[in-house]
C-alpha positions as CSV (number, residue, x, y, z in Angstrom):
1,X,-31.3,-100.5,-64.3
2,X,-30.7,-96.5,-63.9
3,X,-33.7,-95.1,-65.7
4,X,-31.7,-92.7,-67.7
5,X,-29.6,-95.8,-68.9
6,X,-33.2,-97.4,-69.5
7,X,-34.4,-94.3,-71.7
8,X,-31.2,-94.3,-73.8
9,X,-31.1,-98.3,-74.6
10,X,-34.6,-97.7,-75.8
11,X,-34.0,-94.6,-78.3
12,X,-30.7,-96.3,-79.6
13,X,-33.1,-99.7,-80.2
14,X,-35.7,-97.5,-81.9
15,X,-32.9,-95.6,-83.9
16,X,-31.3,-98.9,-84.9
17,X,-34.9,-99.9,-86.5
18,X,-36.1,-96.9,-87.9
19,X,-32.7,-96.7,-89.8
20,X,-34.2,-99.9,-91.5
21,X,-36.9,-98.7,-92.3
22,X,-36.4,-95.0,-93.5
23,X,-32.2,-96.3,-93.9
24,X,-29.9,-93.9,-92.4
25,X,-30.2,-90.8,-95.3
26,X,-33.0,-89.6,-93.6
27,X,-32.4,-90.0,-89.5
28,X,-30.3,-87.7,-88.2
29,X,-29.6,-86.7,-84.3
30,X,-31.6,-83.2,-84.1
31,X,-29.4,-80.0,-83.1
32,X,-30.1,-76.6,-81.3
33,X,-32.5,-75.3,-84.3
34,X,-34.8,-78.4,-84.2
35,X,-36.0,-76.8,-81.2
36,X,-39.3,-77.2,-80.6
37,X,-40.8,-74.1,-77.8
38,X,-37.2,-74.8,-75.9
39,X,-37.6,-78.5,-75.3
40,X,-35.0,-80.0,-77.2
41,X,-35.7,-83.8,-79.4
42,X,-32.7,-86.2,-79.9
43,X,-33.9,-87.4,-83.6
44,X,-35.5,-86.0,-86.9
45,X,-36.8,-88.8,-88.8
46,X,-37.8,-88.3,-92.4
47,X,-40.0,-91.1,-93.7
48,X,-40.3,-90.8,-97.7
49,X,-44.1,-93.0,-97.5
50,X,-47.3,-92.7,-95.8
51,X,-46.1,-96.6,-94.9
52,X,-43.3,-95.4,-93.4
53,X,-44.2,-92.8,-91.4
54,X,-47.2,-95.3,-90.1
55,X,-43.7,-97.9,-89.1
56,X,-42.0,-95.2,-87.1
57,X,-44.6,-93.6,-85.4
58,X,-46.3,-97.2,-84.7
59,X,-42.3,-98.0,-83.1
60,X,-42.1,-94.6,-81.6
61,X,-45.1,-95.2,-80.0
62,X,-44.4,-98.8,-78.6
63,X,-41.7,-97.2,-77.0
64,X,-43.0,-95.0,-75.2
65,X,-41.1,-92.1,-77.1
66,X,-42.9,-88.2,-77.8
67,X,-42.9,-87.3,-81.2
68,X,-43.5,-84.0,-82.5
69,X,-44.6,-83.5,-86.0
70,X,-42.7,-81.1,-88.4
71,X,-43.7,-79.8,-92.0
72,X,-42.1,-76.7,-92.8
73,X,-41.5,-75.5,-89.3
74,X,-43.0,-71.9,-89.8
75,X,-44.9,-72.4,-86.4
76,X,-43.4,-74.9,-84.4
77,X,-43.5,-72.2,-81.8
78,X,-47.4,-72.1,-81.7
79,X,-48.8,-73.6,-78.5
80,X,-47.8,-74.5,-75.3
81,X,-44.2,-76.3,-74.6
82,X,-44.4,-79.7,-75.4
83,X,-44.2,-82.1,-72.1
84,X,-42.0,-84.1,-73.5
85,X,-39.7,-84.4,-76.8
86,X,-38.1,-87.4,-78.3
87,X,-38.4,-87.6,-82.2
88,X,-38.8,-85.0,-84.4
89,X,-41.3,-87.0,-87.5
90,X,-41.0,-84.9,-90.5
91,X,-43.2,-84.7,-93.8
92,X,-40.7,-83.2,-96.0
93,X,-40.2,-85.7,-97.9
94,X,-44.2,-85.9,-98.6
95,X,-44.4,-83.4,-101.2
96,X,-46.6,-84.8,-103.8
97,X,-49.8,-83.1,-105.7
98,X,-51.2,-86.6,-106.0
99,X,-54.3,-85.8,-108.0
100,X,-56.3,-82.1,-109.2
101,X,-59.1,-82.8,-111.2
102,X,-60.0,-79.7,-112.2
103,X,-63.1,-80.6,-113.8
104,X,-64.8,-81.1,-110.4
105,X,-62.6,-78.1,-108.3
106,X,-60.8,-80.8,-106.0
107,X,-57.9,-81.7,-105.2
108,X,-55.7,-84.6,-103.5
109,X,-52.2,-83.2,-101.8
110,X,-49.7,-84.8,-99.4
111,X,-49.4,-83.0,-96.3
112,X,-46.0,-82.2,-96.9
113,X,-46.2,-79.9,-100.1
114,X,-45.8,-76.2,-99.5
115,X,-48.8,-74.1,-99.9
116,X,-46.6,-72.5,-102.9
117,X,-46.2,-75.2,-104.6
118,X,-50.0,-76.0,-104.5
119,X,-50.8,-72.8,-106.3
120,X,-48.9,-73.2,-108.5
121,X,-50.1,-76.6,-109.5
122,X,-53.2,-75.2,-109.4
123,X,-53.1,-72.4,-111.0
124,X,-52.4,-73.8,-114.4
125,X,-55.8,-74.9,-114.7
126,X,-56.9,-71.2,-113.8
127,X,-57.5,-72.3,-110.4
128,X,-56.9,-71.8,-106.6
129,X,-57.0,-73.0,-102.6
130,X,-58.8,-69.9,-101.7
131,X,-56.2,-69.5,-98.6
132,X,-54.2,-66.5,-97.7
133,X,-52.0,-68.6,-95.3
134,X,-48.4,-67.2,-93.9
135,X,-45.4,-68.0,-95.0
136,X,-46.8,-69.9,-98.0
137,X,-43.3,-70.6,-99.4
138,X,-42.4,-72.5,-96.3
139,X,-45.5,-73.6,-95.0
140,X,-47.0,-76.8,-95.9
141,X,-50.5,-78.6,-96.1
142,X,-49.8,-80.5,-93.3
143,X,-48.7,-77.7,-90.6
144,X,-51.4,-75.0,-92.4
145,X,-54.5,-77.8,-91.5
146,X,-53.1,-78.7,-87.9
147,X,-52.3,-74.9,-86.7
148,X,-56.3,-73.8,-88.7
149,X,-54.1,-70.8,-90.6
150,X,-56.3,-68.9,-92.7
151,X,-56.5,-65.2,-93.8
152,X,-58.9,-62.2,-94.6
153,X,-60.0,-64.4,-97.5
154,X,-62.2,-66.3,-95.0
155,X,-64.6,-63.7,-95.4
156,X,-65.7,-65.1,-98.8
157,X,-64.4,-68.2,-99.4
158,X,-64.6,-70.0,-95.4
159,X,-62.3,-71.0,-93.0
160,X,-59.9,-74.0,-93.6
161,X,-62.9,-76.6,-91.9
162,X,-65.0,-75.1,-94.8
163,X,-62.3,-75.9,-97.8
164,X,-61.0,-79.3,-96.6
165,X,-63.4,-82.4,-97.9
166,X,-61.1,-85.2,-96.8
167,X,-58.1,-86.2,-95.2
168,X,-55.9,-89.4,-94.6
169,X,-53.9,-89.4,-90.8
170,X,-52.0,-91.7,-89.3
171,X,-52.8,-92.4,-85.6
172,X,-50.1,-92.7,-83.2
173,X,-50.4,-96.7,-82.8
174,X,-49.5,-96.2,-86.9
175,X,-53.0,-97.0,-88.2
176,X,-54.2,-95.2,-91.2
177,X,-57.3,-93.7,-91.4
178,X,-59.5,-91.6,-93.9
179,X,-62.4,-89.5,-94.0
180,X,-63.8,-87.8,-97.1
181,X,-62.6,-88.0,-100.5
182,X,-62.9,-86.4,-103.9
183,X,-66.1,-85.0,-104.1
184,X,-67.4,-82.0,-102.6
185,X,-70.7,-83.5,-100.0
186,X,-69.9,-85.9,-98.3
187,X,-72.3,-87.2,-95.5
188,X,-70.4,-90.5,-94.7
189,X,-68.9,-91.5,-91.6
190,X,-67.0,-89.3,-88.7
191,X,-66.4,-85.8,-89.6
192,X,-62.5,-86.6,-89.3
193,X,-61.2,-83.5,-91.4
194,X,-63.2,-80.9,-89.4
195,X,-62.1,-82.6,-85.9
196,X,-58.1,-82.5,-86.8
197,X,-58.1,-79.0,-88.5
198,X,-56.7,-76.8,-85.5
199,X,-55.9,-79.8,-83.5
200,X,-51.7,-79.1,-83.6
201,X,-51.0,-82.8,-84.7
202,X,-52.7,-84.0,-81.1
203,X,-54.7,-86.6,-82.5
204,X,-52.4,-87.9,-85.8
205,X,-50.5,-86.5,-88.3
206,X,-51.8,-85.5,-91.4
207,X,-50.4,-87.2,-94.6
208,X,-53.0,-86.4,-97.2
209,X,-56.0,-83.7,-97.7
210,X,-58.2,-83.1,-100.3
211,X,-60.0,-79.5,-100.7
212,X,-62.5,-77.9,-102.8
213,X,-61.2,-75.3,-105.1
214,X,-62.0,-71.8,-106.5
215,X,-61.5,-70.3,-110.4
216,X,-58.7,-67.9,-110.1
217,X,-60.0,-64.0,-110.2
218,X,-59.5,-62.3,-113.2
219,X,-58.3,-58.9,-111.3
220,X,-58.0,-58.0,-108.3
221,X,-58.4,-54.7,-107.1
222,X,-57.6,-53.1,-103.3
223,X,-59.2,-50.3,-101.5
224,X,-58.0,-48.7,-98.6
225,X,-59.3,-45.7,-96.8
226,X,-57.8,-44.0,-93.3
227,X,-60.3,-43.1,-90.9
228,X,-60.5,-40.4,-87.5
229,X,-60.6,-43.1,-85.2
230,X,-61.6,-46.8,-84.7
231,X,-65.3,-46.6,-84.1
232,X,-65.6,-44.9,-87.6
233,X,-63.5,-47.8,-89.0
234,X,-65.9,-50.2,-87.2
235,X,-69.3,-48.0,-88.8
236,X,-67.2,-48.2,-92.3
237,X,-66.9,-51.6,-92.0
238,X,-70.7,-52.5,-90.8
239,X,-71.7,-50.1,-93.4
240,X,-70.2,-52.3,-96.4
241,X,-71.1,-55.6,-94.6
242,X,-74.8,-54.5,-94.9
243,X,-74.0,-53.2,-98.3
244,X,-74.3,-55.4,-101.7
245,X,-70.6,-55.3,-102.3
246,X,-69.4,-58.5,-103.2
247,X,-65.8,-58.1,-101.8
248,X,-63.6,-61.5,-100.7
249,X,-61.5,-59.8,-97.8
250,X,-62.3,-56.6,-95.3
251,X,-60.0,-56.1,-92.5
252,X,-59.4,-52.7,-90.0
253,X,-55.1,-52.2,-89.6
254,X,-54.4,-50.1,-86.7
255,X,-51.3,-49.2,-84.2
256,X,-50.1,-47.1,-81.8
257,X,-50.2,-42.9,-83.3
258,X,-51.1,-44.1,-86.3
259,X,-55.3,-43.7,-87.6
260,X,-57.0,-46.9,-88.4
261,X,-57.0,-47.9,-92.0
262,X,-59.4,-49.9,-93.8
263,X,-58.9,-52.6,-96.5
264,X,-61.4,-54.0,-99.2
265,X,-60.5,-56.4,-101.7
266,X,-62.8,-56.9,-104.8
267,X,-62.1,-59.5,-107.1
268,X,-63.9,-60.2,-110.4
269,X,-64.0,-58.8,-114.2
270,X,-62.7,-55.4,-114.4
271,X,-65.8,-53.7,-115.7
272,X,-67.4,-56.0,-112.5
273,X,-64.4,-54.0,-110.2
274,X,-64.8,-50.6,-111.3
275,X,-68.6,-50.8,-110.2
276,X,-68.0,-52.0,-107.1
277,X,-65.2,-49.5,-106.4
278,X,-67.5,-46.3,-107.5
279,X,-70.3,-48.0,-104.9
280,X,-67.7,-48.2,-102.5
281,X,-66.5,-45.2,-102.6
282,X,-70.1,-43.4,-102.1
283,X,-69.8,-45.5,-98.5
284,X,-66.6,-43.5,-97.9
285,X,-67.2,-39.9,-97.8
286,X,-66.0,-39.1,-94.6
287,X,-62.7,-41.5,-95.1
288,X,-59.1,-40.5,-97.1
289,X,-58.8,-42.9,-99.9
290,X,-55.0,-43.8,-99.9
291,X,-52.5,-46.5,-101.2
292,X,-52.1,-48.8,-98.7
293,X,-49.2,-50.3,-100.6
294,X,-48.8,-54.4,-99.3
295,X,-52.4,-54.2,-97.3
296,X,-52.8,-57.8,-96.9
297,X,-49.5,-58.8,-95.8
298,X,-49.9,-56.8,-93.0
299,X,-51.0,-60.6,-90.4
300,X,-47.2,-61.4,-92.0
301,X,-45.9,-58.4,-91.0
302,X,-47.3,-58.6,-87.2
303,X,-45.4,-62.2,-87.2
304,X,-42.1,-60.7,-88.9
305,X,-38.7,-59.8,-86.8
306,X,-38.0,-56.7,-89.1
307,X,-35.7,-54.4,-87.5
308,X,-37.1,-55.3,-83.5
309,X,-34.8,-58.3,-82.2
310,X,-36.8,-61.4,-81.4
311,X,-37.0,-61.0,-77.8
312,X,-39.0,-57.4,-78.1
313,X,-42.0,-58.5,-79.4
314,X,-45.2,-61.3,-78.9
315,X,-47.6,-62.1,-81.6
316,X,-51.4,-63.1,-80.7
317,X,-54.4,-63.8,-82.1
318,X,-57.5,-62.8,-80.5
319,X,-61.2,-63.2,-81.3
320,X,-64.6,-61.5,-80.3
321,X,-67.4,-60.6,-82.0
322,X,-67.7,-58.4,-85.2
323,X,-69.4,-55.7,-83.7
324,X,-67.1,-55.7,-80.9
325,X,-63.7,-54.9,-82.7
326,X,-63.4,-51.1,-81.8
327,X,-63.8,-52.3,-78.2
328,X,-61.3,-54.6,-78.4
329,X,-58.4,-52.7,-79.9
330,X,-59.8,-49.4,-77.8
331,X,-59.2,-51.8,-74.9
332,X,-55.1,-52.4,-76.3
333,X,-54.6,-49.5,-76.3
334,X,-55.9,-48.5,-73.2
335,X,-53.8,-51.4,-71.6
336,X,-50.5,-50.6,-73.8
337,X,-49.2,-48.3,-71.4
338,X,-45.7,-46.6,-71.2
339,X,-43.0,-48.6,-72.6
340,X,-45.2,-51.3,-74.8
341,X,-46.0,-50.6,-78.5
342,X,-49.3,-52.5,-80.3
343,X,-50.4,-52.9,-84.1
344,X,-53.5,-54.9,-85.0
345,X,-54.8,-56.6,-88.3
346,X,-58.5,-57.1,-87.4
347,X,-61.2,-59.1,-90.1
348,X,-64.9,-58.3,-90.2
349,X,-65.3,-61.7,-89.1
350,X,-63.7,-61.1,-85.6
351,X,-60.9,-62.3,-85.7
352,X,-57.3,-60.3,-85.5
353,X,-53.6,-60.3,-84.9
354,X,-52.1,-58.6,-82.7
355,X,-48.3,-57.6,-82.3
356,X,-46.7,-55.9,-78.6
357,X,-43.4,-54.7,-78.5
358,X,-41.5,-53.7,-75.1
359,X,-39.3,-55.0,-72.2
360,X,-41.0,-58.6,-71.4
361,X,-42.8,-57.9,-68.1
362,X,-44.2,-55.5,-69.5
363,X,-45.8,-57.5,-72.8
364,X,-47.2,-60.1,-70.8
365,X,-48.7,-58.3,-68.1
366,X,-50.6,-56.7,-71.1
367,X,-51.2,-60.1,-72.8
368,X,-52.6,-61.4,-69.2
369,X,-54.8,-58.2,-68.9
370,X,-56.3,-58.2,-72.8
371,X,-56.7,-61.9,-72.5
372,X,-58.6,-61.4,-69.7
373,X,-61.0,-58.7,-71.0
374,X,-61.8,-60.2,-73.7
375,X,-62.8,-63.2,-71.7
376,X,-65.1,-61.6,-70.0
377,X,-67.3,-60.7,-72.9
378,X,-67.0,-64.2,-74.8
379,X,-63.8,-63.4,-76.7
380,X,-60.3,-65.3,-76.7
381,X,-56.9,-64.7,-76.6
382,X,-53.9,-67.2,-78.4
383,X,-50.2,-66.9,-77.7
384,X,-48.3,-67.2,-81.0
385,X,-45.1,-65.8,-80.4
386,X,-43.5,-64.9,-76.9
387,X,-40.2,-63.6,-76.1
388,X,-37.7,-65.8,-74.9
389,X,-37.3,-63.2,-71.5
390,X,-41.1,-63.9,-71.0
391,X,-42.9,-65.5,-67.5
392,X,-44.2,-68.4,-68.6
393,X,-47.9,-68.2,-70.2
394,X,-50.1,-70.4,-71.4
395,X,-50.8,-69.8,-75.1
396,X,-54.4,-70.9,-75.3
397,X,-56.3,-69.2,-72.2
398,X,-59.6,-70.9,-70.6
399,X,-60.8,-73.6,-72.8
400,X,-64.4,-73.7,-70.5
401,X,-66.6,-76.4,-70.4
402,X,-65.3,-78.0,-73.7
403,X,-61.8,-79.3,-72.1
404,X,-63.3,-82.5,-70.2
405,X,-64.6,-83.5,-74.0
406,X,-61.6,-82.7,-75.8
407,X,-59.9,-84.4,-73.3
408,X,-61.5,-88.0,-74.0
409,X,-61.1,-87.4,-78.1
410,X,-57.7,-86.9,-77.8
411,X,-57.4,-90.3,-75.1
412,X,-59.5,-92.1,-77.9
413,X,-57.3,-91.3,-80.7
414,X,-53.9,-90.7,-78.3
415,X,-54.3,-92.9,-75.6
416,X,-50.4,-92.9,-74.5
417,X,-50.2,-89.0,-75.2
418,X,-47.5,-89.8,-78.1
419,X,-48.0,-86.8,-79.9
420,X,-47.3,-83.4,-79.3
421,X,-48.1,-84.1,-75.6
422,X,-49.1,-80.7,-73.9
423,X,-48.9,-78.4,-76.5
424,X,-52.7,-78.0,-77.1
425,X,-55.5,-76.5,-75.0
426,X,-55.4,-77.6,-71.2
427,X,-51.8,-79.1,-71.7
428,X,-53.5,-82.3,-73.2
């Protein structure tokens, strides 16, 4: 038999069950938006149970299909292309706060609530996910844990790895499995919630998490100051580091004929915030204080269209060390060149956004050439967002000595690369 003829009998046999299972509401042939990096899937499946989303991906699996997990679809686009794409396997319809006990700061979530939603949940107990994700409207649990999407709030509070104390996957031969639970330490078994955070749905797809909360501040309070240049930005922000502020976010914005800004964010008591903004502003002397109207939007803002068509600009984020930041956006610059404009949303901790807008040779000769300098002194560079006119480039950059390791995890958990099949690090 033709193998194309082969390949359709076996996704109209895999349709024709997983309509029994999910029934035919919720499977529908994908179109031109369900997309996913150009490679186009022939079904969206939308199982309404952790059971059933174990039945189609255990069928999918058997055979021999690619599926692609979907939440709220805010970064689909994040990675490398996929290798292959059959079934789009949706958590919409796995939107349930199952369980906040506020008492202990925890909560139980299915993966496909929005991170929205969440807050608000949470909130009425005077409570938060200290998470400054993007798109928090759209985004969900699920998508926010596999892509390791966290803010300036990290500073404080600790990246997603630090928040999440459990989580239940299911693994692409549809078993379920869970690590963690409820309570805060937890010592027990496999660190599975650390190991799938960041892992872009490559090793199962998330149904449930549990994470530790935070109270809800009583005000919040922003400081922003404009600096000469972007080595007295970098002394600012050493200066408060080493200072007893208590602040929950510090980030250095900068772009093309523009001076570096930096923003501090103090939370606490008012009386508590007007202290710490007099101490601050001691540490400022040299700096204009000014209104930096929606500072910590501004990661958002690198990812957003706005008035530049889609095909104008790539998004990246980069690391290096904290000390190193001036370097690294001196070095943009220095690489920008005629024709290609920058803007950067850098953290104390190192890590920053970066958004290039020109003609698409252009951008990713730049991307190639900052990629590469920050390799050479221990940093990294991740593809986000490319334009559609763009070479092709790998999103992720040299993964070193770790890729023969993270190679054998993902056999272990994936062995018939089912899911999400070259999208991750390496093109595993």
């Amino acid at each position: 038999m033709d193998a194309s003829v082969s390949a359709k009998a076996t996704a109209n046999t895999f349709e024709n069950d997983v309509r029994e299972i999910v029934t035919a509401k919720y499977v529908r042939a994908a179109v031109a938006s369900d997309a996913v990096a150009g490679a186009q899937p022939r079904l969206v499946v939308e199982p309404g149970s952790e059971l059933e989303l174990a039945k189609v991906l255990k069928l999918a699996n058997a055979a021999g299909l690619a599926v692609i997990p979907r939440g709220g679809g805010t970064k689909l686009e994040w990675g490398n292309r996929p290798a292959r794409a059959d079934v789009i396997l949706s958590t919409a319809q796995l939107h349930r706060v199952i369980e906040h006990a506020w008492a202990d700061l925890t909560v139980s979530v299915e993966a496909g609530c929005t991170i929205a939603r969440l807050q608000e949940t949470l909130a009425k107990h005077g409570q938060r996910l200290a998470l400054d994700a993007l798109w928090p409207e759209r985004a969900t649990v699920g998508g926010v844990l596999s892509t390791n999407d966290s803010g300036a709030l990290r500073l404080r509070f600790g990246s997603l790895r630090d928040l999440v104390i459990g989580v239940t996957l299911v693994l692409a031969d549809g078993t379920v499995a869970s690590s963690g639970g409820r309570v805060v330490k937890n010592v027990a078994g496999y660190d599975l919630p650390k190991l799938v955070t960041g892992a872009l749905g490559t090793l199962g797809i998330i149904t449930r998490a549990f994470f530790r909360l935070h109270p809800l501040p009583k005000e919040t309070r922003t400081v922003s100051c404009v600096t000469e240049d972007v080595r007295e930005a970098q002394r600012l922000v050493t200066a408060i580091q080493n200072s007893k502020l208590a602040h929950s976010a510090l980030q250095i914005c900068c772009e093309a004929e523009m001076q570096p800004r930096v923003d501090l964010l103090f939370e606490g008591t008012d009386a508590g915030l007007m202290a710490q903004v007099e101490q601050v502003k001691s540490l400022m002397r040299s700096a204009t204080i000014a209104d930096a109207g929606d500072a910590w939007n501004a990661r958002q803002a690198i990812h957003s269209a706005g008035k530049q068509r889609e095909s104008e600009f790539a998004a990246a984020k980069f690391a290096t060390l904290p000390a190193q930041m001036a370097e690294a956006i001196e070095t943009m610059a220095r690489l920008s060149g005629a024709g290609v404009r920058w803007k950067v949303a850098t953290q104390a901790t190192g890590i920053g956004w970066a958004r290039l807008e020109g003609a698409a040779p252009a951008v990713e000769s730049m991307l190639r050439e900052f990629r590469a300098c920050l390799e050479r002194f221990g940093g990294s560079l991740v593809v986000a967002h490319r334009p559609p006119g763009m070479a092709e480039l790998d999103a992720w950059g040299s993964a070193g000595d770790a890729l023969p390791l993270m190679s054998a995890v993902r056999r272990q958990f994936d062995p018939q690369g089912t899911l999400n099949t070259g999208r991750f690090v390496g093109g595993i």
